[in-house]
C-alpha positions in Angstrom: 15.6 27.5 -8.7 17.0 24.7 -10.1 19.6 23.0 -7.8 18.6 25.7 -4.6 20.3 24.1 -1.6 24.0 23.7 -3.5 24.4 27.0 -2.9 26.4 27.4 0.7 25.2 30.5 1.1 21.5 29.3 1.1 21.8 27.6 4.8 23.2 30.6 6.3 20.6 31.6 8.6 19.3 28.1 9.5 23.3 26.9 10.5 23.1 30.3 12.5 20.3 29.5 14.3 21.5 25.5 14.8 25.1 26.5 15.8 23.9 29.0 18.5 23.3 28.9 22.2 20.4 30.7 23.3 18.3 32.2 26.6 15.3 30.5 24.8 16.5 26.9 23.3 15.9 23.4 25.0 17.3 22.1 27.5 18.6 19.3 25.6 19.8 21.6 22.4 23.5 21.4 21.7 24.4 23.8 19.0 26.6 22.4 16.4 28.1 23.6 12.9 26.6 20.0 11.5 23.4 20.1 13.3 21.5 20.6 10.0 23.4 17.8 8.6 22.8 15.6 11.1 19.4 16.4 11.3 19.0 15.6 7.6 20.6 12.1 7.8 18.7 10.8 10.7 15.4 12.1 11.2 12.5 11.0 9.2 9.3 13.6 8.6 6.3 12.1 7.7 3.7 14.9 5.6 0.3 13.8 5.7 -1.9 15.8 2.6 -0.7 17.3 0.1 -3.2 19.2 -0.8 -2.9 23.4 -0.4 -1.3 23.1 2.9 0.6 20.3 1.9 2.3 21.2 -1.2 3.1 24.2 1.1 4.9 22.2 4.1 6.7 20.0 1.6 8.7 22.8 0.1 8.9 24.5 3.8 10.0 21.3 5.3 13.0 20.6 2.2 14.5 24.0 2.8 14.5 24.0 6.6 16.9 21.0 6.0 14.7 17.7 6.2 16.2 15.4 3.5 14.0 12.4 4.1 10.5 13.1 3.9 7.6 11.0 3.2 4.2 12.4 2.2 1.0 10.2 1.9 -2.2 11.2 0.3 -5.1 9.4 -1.3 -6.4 12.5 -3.9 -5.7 13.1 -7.5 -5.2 16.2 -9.2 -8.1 18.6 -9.9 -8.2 21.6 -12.4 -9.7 23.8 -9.2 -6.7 22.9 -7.3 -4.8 24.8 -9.5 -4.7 28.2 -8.0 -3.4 27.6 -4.9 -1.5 24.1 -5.2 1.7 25.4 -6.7 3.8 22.5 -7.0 0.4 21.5 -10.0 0.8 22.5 -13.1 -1.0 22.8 -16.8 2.3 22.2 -18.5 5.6 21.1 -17.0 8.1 22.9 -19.6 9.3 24.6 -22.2 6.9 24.9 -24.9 7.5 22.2 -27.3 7.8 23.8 -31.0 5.8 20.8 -32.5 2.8 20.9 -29.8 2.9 24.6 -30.3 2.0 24.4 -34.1 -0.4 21.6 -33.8 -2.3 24.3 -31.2 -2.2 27.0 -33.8 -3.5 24.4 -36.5 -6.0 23.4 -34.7 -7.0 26.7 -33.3 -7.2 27.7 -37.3 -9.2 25.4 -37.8 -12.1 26.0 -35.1 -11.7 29.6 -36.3 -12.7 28.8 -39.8 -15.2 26.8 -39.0 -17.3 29.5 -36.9 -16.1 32.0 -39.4 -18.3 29.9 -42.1 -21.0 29.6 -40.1 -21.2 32.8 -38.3 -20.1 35.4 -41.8 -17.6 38.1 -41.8 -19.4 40.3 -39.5 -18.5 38.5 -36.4 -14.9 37.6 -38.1 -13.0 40.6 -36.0 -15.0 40.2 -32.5 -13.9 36.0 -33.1 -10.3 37.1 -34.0 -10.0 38.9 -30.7 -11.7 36.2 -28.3 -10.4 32.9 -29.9 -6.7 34.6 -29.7 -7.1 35.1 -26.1 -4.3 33.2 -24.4 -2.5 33.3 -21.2 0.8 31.6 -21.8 4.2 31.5 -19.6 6.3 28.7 -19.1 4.0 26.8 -16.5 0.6 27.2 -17.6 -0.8 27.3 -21.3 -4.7 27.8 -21.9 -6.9 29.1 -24.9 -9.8 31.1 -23.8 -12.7 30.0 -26.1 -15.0 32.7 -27.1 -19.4 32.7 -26.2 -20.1 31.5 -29.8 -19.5 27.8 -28.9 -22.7 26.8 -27.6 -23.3 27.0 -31.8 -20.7 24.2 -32.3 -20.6 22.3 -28.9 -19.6 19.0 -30.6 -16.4 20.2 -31.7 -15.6 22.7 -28.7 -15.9 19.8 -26.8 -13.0 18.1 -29.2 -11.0 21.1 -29.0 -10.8 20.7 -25.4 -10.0 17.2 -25.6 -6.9 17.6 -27.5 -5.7 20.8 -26.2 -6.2 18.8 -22.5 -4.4 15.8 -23.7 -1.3 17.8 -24.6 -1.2 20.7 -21.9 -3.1 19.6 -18.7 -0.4 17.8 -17.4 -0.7 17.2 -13.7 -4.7 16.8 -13.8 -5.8 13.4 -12.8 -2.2 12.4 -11.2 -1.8 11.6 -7.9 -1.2 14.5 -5.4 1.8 13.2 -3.5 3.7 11.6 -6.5 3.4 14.7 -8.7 4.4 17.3 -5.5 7.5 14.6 -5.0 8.9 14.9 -7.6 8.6 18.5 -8.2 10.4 19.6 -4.6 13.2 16.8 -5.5 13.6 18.5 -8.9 14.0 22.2 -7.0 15.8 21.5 -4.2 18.9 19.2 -4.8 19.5 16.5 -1.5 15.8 15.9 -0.6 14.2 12.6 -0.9 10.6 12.8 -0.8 8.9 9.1 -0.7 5.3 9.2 -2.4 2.2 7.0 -0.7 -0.6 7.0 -2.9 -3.4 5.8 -0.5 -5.7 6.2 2.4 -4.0 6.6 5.7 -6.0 4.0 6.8 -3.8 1.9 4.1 -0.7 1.1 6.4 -0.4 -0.5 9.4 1.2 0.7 12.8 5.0 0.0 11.9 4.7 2.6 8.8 4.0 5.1 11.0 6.2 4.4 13.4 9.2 4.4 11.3 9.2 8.8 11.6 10.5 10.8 14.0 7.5 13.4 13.7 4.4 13.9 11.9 3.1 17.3 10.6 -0.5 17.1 9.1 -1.8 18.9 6.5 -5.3 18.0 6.1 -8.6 18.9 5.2 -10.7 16.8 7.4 -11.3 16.3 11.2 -11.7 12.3 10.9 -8.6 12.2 9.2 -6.8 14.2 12.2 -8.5 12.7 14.5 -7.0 9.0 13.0 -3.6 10.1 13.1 -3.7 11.5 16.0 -4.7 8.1 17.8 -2.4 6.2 15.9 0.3 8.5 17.3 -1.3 8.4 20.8 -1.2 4.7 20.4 2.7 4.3 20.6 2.7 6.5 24.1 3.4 4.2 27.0 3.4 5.1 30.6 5.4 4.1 33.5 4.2 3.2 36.6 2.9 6.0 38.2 1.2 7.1 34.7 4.6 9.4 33.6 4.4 9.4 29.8 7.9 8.1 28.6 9.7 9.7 26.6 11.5 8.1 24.3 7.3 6.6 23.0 6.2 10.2 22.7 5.6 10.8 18.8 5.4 14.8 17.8 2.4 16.0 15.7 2.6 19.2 14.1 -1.2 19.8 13.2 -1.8 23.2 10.8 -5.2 24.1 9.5 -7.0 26.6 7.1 -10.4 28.1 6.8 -10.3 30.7 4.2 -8.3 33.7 5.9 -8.3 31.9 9.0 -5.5 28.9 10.4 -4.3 27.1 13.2 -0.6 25.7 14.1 -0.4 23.4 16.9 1.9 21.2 18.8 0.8 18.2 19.9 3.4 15.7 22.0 1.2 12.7 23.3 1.2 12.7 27.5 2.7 15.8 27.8 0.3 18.6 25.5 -3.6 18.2 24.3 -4.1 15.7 21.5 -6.1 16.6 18.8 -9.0 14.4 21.1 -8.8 16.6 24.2 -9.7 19.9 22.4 -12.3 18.4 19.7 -14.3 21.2 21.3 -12.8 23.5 19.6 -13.9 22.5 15.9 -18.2 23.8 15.6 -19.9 20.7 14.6 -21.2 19.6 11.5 -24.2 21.7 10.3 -27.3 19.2 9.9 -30.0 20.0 8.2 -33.8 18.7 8.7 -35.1 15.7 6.8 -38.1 17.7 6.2 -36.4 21.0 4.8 -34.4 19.0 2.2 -37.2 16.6 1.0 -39.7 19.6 0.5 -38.6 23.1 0.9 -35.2 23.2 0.1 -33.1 27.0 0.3 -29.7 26.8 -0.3 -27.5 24.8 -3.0 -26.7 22.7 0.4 -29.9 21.5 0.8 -30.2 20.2 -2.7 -26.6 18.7 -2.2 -27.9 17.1 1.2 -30.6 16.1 -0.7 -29.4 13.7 -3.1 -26.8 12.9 -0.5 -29.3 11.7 2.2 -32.5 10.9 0.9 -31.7 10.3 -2.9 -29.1 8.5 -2.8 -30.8 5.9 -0.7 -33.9 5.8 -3.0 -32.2 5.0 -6.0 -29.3 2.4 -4.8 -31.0 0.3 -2.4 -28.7 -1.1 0.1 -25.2 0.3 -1.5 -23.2 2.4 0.8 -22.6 5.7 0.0 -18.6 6.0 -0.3 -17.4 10.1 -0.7 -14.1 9.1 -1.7 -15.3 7.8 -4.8 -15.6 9.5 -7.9 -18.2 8.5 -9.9 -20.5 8.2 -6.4 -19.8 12.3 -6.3 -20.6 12.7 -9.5 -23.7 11.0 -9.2 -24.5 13.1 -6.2 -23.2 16.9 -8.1 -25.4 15.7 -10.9 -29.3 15.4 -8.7 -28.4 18.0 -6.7 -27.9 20.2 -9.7 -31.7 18.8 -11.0 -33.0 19.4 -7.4 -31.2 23.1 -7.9 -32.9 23.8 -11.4 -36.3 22.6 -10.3 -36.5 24.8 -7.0 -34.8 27.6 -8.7 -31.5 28.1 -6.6 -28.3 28.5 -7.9 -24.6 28.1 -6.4 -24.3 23.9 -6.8 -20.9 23.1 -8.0 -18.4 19.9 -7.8 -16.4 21.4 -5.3 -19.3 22.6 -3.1 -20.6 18.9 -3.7 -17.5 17.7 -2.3 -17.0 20.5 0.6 -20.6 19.7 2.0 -20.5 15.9 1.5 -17.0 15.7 3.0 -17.2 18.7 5.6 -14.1 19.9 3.7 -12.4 23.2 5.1 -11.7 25.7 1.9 -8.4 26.5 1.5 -6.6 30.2 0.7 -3.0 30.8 -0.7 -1.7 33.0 1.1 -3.1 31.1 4.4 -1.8 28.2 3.4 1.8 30.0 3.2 1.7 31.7 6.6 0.4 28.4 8.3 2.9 26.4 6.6 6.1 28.5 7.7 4.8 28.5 11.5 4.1 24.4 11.7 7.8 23.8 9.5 9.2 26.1 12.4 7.7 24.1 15.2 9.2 20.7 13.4 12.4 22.2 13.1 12.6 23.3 16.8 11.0 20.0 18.0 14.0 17.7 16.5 17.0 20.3 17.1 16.1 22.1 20.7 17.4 24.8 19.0 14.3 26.6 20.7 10.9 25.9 23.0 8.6 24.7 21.5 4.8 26.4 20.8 2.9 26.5 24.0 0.5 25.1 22.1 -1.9 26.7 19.6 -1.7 29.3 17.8 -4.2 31.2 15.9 -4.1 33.3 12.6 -6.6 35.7 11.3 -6.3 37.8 8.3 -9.5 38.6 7.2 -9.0 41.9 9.0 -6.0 43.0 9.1 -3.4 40.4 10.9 -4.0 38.8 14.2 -2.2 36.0 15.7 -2.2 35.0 19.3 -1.2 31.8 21.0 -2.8 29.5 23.7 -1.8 27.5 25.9 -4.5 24.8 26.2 -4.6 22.2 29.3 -4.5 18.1 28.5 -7.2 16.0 29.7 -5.7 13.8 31.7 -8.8 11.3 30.8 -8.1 11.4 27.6 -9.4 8.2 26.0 -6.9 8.6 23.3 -3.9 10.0 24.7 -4.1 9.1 28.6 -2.7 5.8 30.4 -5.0 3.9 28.1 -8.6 2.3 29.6 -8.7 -0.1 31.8 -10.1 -3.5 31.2 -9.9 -6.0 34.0 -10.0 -9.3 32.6 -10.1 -13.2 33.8 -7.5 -15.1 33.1 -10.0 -17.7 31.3 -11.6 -14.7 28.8 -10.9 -15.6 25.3 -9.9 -12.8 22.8 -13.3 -13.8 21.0 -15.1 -12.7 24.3 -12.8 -9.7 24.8 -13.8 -8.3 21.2 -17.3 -8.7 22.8 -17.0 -6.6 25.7 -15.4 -3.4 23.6 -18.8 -3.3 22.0 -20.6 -3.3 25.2 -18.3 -1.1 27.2 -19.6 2.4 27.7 -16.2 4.2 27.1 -15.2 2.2 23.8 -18.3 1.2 21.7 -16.2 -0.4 19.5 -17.1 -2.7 16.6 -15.6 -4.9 14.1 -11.9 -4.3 16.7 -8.8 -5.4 15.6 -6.2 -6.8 18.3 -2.7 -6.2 18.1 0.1 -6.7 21.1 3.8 -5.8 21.1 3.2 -5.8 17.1 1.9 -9.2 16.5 -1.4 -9.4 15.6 -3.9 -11.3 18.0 -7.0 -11.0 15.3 -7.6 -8.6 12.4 -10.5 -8.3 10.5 -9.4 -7.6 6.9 -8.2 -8.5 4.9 -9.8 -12.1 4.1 -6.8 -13.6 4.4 -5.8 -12.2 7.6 -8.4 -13.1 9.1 -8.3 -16.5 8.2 -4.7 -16.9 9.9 -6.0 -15.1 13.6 -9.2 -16.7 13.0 -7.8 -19.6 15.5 -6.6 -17.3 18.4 -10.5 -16.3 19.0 -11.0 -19.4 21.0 -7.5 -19.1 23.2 -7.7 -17.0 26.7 -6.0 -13.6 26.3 -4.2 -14.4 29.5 -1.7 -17.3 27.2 -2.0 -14.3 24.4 -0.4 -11.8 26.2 2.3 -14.3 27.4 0.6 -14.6 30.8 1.9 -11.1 32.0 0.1 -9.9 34.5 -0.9 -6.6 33.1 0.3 -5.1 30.1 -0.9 -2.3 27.3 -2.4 -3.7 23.4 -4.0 -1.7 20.7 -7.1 -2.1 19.2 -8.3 -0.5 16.1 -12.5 -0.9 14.9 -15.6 1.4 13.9 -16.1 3.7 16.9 -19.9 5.3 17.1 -20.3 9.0 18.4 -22.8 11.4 18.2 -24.6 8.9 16.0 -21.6 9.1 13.3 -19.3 6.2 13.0 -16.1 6.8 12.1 -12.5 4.4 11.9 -10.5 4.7 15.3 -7.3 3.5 17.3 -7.7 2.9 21.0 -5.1 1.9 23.7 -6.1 -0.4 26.5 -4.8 -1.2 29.5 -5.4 -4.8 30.3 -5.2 -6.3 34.2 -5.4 -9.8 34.7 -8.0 -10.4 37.8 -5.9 -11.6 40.7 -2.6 -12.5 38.7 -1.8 -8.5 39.1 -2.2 -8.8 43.2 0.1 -11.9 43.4 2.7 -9.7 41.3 2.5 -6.9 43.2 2.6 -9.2 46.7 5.8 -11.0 45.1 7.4 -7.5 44.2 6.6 -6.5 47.4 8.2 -9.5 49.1 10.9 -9.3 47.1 11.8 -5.5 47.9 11.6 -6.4 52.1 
């Protein structure tokens, strides 16, 4: 596959399909010969995850003709992503003749040393086991035989080495390694790694791209990106989203043999907010199940999560996007599992009931992936309407797919006109950042400020908030340029349902009294 799209003949049918009128196309599509080209050179696709579904939309996205491509993700590489992660690998390569030999050597040598201990009667059941290996060109892995419980010290070196030299990919990061393997395939593609939290960059990262498409594992995470995308949406005066602020999502999902594709274009379809409804909520447990009669490997896991946790590091956050805190967590619920006598508590599972992660299949992943690459490509050419606005897979029984055509909530604190604040004109930015906390529609703590891109007052870091410390004590009427009403952001800790979680809000802001005198000198004006 190496050098795929420098073959002419490989674009055939998307050039078709971009050079052709249609009953069914936009109604600002114009077909052209180039169209691919041009979309290549000038539209910029943001890919957040790049995880199952990720790794998926990256190569879909590269060979629907998006050259410039960025893809942000926070996760490193984990042995379990293996089997469905293609663009992951054990070894990247040709075997290497000299690594090769030192496997056999060393393989000899764990051979001779069971051999010695175990006699010649188990030498031709060892042979067969310890010479067990699946081998192509991408993966490499020895399949060590029952016997090394005996010698668990130096299985334990054999792994070592034979993981230093073949697990290649394991502990990278996600978005550099998938990078680099779609630029590699597919000739003309620049793919821009972020390794970081999505909470890492600031407004003007995201909106640098033409369109998002999300492939993630985790409603907070949609539900972030989603506001920040709703943020940019500005509304005319009788509350008609324009146009040229609307910035396309293209949202896919997978639960095992189950997924979700869905368009999302701010003011004119459902955000990800207006039909939250539609994910179950989390499953909590009771306090007094998991502290004494515990059932499942998720009660144990809840267990050390919950109570544990909070027994033994007094005062220290729990933080699920770190490591060691998640091994520490695996690690008592498998002591809570042992002494209870239930079984099924893994890492992942750890990880999957801590984080509320959604599993992940292959094939799922694929089918998801082709519809939500599709949407992207129809949203920047015309070259057909867009999804109308969810659509549904199942194939645990058989294959089922239907589409829906869910209504926006036009009160939509995320993607509607924004909420209104009425303000004094002698209300300091100190005492607005008060009032989000109070008001019953916000409930927003620690807020950020930001107006036409300049920041009023951040929080973090230190030093930012050291130079918009001063602006606490100036009225937001002289902020704002003494407009009499305008539109800011503000981004903060939002509480729901008990849960707290990181969020982006749009406000409208009306000065009291300056607004009427505007609208009397408009009027004035008109006559």
């Amino acid at each position: 596959m190496e050098g795929l799209s420098s073959d002419p003949r490989r674009w055939r049918d998307v050039d078709k399909l971009l050079s052709r009128p249609g009953n069914i196309v936009g109604q600002d599509f114009e077909p052209s010969p180039t169209l691919r080209e041009d979309i290549g050179d000038v539209v910029r696709v943001l890919v957040v995850g790049a995880g199952g579904l990720g790794c998926e939309l990256l190569k879909d996205l590269a060979l629907s003709g998006f050259k410039n491509i960025d893809v942000i993700d926070m996760d490193t590489i984990e042995v379990s992503n293996l089997n469905r992660q293609f663009l992951f690998r054990f070894y990247f390569g040709i075997l290497d003749s000299e690594i090769e030999k030192m496997e056999l050597l060393v393989l000899r040598e764990y051979q001779n040393s069971l051999f010695a201990w175990l006699g010649t009667d188990k030498k031709r059941d060892l042979i067969v086991l310890s010479a067990s290996m699946l081998r192509d060109e991408h993966r490499f892995c020895i399949v060590l035989p029952p016997y090394q419980h005996i010698h668990q010290h130096f299985t334990i070196y054999i792994y070592l080495l034979i993981s230093g030299v073949r697990i290649h990919d394991v502990g990278k990061s996600k978005a550099e390694v998938a990078a680099e393997r779609v630029m590699k395939r597919i000739n003309g593609v620049n793919i821009t790694p972020h390794f970081c939290r999505i909470e890492d960059k600031d407004l003007s990262f995201y909106n640098d791209f033409n369109i998002i498409v999300l492939g993630l594992d985790s409603i907070e995470a949609r539900s972030y990106i989603n506001s920040i995308a709703c943020g940019f949406l500005e509304y005319d005066e009788d509350d008609r989203p324009l146009l040229e602020t609307i910035k396309p999502i293209v949202d896919g999902g997978t639960e095992g043999f189950k997924g979700h594709a869905r368009v999302i274009l701010p003011g004119r379809t459902p955000c990800f907010e207006c039909n939250i409804w539609l994910f179950p909520p989390q499953v909590k447990f009771p306090l007094c199940t998991l502290a004494e009669t515990p059932r499942t490997a998720a009660h144990c896991i809840e267990y050390a999560h919950l109570i544990k946790w909070g027994e033994v590091h007094h005062g220290k956050s729990f933080d699920a996007d770190d490591p060691e805190h998640m091994q520490w967590v695996y690690l008592e619920a498998l002591k809570r599992a042992e002494l209870f006598g239930i079984t099924g508590v893994t890492f992942s599972l750890t990880q999957g009931v801590v984080k509320n992660i959604i599993p992940a299949i292959a094939s799922t992943n694929a089918i998801v992936s082709a519809a939500c690459a599709l949407e992207a490509l129809k949203i920047v050419s015309g070259c057909s309407k867009t999804l109308s606005n969810y659509l549904t897979y199942n194939g645990l029984d058989g294959t089922h797919i239907k589409v829906t055509d869910f209504v926006r909530d036009i009160d939509c604190l995320v993607c509607g006109p924004g909420t209104l604040l009425e303000l004094d004109t002698s209300t300091t930015l100190s005492q607005f950042i008060g009032l989000l906390g109070e008001h019953p529609k916000l409930l927003v703590s620690k807020a950020s400020v930001t107006y036409r891109g300049k920041n009023l007052y951040m929080q973090s870091p230190p030093i930012l908030e050291e130079m918009t410390r001063s602006n606490l004590q100036i009225p937001m009427f002289h902020l704002m340029d003494k407009v009499p009403k305008d539109t800011l952001h503000i981004s903060g800790i939002s509480e729901k349902n008990d849960k707290k979680a990181s969020c982006l809000r749009k406000l409208r802001v009306v000065f009291k009294g300056v607004a009427d005198e505007a609208l009397k000198m408009d009027t004035t004006e008109s006559s």
